[in-house]
VEXDREN-2710 file (C-alpha; in Angstrom, 1 decimal):
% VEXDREN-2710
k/r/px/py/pz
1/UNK/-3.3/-2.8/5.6
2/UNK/-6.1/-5.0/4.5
3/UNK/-6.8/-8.6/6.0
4/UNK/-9.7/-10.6/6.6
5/UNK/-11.6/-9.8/9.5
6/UNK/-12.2/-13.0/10.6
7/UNK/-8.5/-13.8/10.8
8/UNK/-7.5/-10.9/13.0
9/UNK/-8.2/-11.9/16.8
10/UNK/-7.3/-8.5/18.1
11/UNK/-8.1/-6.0/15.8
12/UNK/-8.1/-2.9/18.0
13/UNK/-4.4/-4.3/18.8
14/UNK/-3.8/-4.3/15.2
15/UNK/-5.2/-1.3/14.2
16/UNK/-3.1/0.5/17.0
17/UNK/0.1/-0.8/15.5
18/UNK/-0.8/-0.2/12.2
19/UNK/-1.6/3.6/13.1
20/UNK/1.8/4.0/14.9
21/UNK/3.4/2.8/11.6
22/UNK/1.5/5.6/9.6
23/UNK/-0.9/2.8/7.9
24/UNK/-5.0/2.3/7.9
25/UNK/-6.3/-1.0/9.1
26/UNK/-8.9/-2.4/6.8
27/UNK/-11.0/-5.1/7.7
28/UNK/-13.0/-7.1/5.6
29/UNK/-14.8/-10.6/4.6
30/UNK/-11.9/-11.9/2.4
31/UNK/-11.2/-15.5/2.7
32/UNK/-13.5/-18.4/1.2
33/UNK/-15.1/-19.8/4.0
34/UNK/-13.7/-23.0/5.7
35/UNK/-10.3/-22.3/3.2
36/UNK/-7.1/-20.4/4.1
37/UNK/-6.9/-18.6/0.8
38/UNK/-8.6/-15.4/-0.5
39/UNK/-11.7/-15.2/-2.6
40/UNK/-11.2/-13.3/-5.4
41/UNK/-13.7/-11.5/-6.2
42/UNK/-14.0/-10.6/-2.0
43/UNK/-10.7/-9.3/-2.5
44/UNK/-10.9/-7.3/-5.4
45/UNK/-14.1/-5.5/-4.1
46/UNK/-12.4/-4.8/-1.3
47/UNK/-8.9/-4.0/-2.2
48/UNK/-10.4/-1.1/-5.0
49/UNK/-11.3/1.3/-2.6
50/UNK/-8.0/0.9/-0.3
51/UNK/-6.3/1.7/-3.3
52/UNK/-8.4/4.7/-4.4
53/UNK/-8.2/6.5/-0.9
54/UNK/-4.1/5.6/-0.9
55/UNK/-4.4/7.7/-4.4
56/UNK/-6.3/10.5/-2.8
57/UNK/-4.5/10.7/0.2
58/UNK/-0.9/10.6/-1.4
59/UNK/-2.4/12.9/-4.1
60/UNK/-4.0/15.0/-0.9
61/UNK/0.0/15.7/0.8
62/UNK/1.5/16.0/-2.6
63/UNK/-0.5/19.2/-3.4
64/UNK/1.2/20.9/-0.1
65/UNK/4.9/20.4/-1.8
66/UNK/3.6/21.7/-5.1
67/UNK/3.0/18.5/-6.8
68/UNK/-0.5/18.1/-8.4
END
């Protein structure tokens, strides 16, 4: 899960629930200041490496069922 750390008022809550749903908690500078809405560019520098280690990792449990 990725969402803006400064719109997340308990993250350790949020983290904890996201880990008993199997899922990461990413936290990161995403919104355009003083806006409700995402910056872009904040969002796509952020976004490429959550999706590079969900890759990895799903590449990572696939090898142990024979699957490259």
């Amino acid at each position: 899960m990725l969402a803006d750390s400064g719109a997340v008022p308990l993250p350790g809550r949020l983290a904890a629930t996201t880990d008993r749903l199997g899922a990461r908690l990413v936290l990161a500078d995403i919104a355009v200041p003083g806006e409700s809405r995402h910056d872009p560019t904040a969002l796509a520098a952020a976004i490429g490496p959550v999706l590079a280690r969900a890759v990895s990792d799903r590449a990572v449990r696939g090898r142990g069922r024979g699957q490259a």
